[in-house]
C-alpha positions in Angstrom: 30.4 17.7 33.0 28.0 19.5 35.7 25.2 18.3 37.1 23.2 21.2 35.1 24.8 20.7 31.6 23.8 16.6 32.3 20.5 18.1 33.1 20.1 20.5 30.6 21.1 17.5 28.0 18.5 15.1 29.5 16.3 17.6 28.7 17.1 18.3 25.2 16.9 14.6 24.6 13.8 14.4 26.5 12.1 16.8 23.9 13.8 15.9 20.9 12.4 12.5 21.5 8.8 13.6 21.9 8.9 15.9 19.0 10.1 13.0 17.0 7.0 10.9 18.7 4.5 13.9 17.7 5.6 13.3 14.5 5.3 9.8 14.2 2.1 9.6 15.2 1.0 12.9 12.6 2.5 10.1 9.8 0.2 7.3 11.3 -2.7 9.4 11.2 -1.9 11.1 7.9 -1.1 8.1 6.3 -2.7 4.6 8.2 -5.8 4.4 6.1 -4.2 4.9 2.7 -1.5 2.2 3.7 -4.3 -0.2 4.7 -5.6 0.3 1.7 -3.1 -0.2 -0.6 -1.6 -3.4 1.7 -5.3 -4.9 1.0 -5.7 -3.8 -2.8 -2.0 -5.4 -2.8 -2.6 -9.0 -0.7 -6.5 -9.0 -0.7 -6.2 -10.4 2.6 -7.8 -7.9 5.1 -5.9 -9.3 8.3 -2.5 -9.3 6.7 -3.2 -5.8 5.4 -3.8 -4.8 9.4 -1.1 -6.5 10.6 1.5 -5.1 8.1 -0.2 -1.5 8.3 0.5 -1.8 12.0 3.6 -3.4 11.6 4.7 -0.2 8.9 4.1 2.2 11.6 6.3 -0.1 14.0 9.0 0.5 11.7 8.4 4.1 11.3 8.5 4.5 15.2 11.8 2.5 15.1 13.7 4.4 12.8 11.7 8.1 14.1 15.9 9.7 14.3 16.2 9.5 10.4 13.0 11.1 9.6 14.5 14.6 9.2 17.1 12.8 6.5 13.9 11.9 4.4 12.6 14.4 2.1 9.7 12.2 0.8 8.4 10.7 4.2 5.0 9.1 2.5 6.9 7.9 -0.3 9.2 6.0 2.7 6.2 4.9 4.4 4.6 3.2 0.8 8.5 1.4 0.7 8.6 0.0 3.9 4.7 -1.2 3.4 5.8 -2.9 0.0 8.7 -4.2 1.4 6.7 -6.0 4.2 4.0 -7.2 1.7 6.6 -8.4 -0.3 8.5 -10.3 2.7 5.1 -11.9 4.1 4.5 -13.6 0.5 7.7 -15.0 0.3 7.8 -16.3 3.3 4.1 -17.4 3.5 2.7 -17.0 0.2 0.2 -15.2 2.0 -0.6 -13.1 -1.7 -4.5 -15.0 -1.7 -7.4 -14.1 -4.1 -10.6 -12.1 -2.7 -13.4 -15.0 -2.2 -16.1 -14.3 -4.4 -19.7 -14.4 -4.6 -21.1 -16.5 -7.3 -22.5 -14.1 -9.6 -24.8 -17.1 -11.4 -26.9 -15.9 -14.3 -28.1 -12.6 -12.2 -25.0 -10.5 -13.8 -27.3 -7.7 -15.3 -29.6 -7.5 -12.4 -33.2 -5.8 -12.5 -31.7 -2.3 -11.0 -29.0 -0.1 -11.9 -27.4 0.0 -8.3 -26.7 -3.8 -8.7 -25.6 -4.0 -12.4 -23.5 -0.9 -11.3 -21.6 -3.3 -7.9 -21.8 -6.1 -10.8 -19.7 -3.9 -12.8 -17.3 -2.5 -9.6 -16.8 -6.9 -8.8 -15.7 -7.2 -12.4 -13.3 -4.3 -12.3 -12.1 -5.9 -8.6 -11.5 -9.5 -10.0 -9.9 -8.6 -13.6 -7.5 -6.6 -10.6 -7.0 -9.3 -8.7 -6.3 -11.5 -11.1 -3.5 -9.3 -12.1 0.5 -10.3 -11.0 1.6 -8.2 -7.9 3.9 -6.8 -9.9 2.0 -5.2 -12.2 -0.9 -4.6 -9.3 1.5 -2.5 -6.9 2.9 0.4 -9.4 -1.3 0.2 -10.7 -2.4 1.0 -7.5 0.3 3.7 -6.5 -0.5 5.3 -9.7 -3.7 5.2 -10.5 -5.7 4.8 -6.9 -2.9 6.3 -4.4 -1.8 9.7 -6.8 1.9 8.9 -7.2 3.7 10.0 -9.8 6.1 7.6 -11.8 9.4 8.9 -9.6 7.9 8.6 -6.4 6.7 4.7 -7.5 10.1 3.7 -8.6 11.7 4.7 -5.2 8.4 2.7 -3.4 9.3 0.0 -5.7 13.1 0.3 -5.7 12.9 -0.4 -9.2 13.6 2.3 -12.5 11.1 4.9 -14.0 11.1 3.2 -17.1 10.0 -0.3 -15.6 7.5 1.8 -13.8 6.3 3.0 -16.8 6.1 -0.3 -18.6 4.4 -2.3 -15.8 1.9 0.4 -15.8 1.2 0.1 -18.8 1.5 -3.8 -18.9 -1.1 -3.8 -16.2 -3.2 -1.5 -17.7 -3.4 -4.1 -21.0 -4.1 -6.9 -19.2 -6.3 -5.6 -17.2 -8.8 -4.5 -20.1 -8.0 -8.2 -21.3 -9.0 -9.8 -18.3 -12.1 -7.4 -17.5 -13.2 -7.2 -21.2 -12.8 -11.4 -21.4 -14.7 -12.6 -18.5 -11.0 -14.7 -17.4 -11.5 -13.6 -13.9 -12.7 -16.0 -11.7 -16.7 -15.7 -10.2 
């Protein structure tokens, strides 16, 4: 090999590599919020959620040469961010309920603005109260836009459990919200 195919090659390499890094950092800023999101909705534990949001992105960046293999790269990034929320609670049972306010006797406060975060608290506990696995394909479905294909390959589980936890989740959480069994 000459010196100007070694060359030529670094150089080829050289840009490969920072097309691949342009890329990976379009996904981060594409996508960072809405994983944070969903790791919080998912752990309601705002410093896990950071640290596995950054640590989803590490993970991207690490395996940047397969991306043009993926067809579905957001659906990719939603799997590797349930797989590390997943991971973190069995090791550390880190899954922990949102602290919340006491709500006392005030839960139909004077103004409609109040009743109305009353109401949003509600809808937040009966959803935390819910079992992570009916919580995770909830939230990609209903909050993040997926459709049930695209959950079962976050999920690495079948349509049709897709379908049923949905709609498991759903149930109980109109019991939960409708029943007060949430925790104030």
């Amino acid at each position: 090999m000459t010196d100007a195919t070694a060359r030529a090659q670094t150089e080829d390499a050289v840009e490969i590599e920072a097309a691949l890094a342009d890329e990976v950092a379009h996904l981060f800023q594409q996508h960072h919020q809405a994983i944070f999101a969903y790791l919080f909705r998912l752990l309601n534990h705002r410093e896990t959620a950071h640290d596995l949001t950054q640590e989803t992105f590490i993970r991207v960046l690490q395996h940047r040469h397969a991306l043009g293999e993926i067809k579905n790269k957001q659906a990719w990034i939603y799997r590797i961010a349930t797989n590390l929320a997943r991971n973190a609670h069995r090791r550390q049972s880190l899954l922990r309920w949102l602290p919340w306010r006491n709500a006392g006797d005030g839960r139909y406060a004077q103004t409609w603005e109040s009743y109305l975060v009353e109401e949003q608290l509600d809808v937040e506990r009966a959803l935390a109260a819910l079992s992570p696995i009916y919580r995770a394909p909830l939230l990609l479905y209903v909050r993040d836009g997926f459709d049930i294909s695209e959950i079962a390959n976050i999920l690495g589980i079948s349509e049709g459990a897709v379908r049923t936890r949905i709609s498991r989740a759903r149930k109980k959480l109109r019991h939960l919200y409708h029943s007060g069994e949430t925790a104030r």
